[in-house]
C-alpha positions as CSV (number, residue, x, y, z in Angstrom):
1,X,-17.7,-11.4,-5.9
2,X,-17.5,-8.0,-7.9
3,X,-14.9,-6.1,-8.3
4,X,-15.5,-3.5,-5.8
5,X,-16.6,-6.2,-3.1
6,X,-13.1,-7.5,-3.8
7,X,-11.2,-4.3,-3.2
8,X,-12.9,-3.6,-0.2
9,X,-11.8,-7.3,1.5
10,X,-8.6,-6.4,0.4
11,X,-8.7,-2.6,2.2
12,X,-9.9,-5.0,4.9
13,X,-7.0,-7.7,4.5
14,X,-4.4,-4.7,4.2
15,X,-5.0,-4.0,8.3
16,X,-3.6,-7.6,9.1
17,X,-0.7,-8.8,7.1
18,X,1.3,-11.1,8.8
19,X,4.2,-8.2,8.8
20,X,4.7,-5.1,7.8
21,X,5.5,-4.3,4.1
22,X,8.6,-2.1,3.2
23,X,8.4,1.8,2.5
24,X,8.0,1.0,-1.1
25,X,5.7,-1.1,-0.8
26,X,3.5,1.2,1.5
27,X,3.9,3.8,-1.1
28,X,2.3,2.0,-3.8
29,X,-0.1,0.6,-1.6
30,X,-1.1,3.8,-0.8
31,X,-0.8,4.9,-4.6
32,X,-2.5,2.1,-6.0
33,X,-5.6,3.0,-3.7
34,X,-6.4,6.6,-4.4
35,X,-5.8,5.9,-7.9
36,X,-8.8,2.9,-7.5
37,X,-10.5,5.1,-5.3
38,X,-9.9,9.0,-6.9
39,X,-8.2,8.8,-10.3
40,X,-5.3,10.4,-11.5
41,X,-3.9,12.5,-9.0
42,X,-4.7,15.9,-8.1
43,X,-3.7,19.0,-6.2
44,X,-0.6,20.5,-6.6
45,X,2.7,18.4,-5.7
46,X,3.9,18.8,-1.8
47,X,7.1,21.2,-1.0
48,X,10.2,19.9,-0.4
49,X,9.7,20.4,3.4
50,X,6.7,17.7,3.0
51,X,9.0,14.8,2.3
52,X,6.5,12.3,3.1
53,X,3.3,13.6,1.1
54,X,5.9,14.5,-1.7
55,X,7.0,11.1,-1.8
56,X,3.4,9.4,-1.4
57,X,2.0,12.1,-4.4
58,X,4.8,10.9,-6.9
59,X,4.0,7.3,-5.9
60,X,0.2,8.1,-6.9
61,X,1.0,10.5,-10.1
62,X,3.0,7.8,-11.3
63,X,-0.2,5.9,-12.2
64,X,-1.6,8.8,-14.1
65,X,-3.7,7.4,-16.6
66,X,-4.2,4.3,-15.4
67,X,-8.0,3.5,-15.0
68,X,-9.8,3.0,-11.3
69,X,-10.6,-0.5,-12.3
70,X,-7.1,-1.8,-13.2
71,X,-5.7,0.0,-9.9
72,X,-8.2,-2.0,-8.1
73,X,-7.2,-5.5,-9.7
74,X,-3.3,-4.2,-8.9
75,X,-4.0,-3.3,-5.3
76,X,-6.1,-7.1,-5.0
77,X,-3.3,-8.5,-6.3
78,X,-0.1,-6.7,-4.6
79,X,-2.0,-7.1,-0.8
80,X,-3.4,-11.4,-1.6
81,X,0.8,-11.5,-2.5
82,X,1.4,-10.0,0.8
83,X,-0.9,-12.2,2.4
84,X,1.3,-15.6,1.8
């Protein structure tokens, strides 16, 4: 299975987990998937009224640099260890 068919089954998987993962872990699911699926991250960063999307941008400019490919086999990885 490639790469990409992978990360797609695991966008899939990530809709059923037996329970829902912590904040933290939500924010680098969510970081580890536009890095994978964007890149590095762009835009300007959110106010400080924008608590939420201020906190989600961090979570994805914190993986600046880090290539679409290794993001992918990171987001595999984090969402089979949620699995069980």
């Amino acid at each position: 299975m490639s790469l990409q068919a992978q990360f797609e089954q695991a966008q899939a998987d990530s809709k059923n987990l037996p329970e829902r993962p912590d904040n933290m872990t939500l924010l680098k699911i969510y970081a580890l998937f536009k890095q994978a699926s964007v890149g590095d991250a762009e835009g300007s960063r959110p106010g400080i009224t924008d608590m939420v999307g201020r906190a989600k941008w961090d979570a994805w400019d914190a993986l600046r640099g880090t290539s679409k490919e290794q993001a992918m086999e990171q987001y595999i990885d984090l969402i089979n260890d949620l699995k069980g």
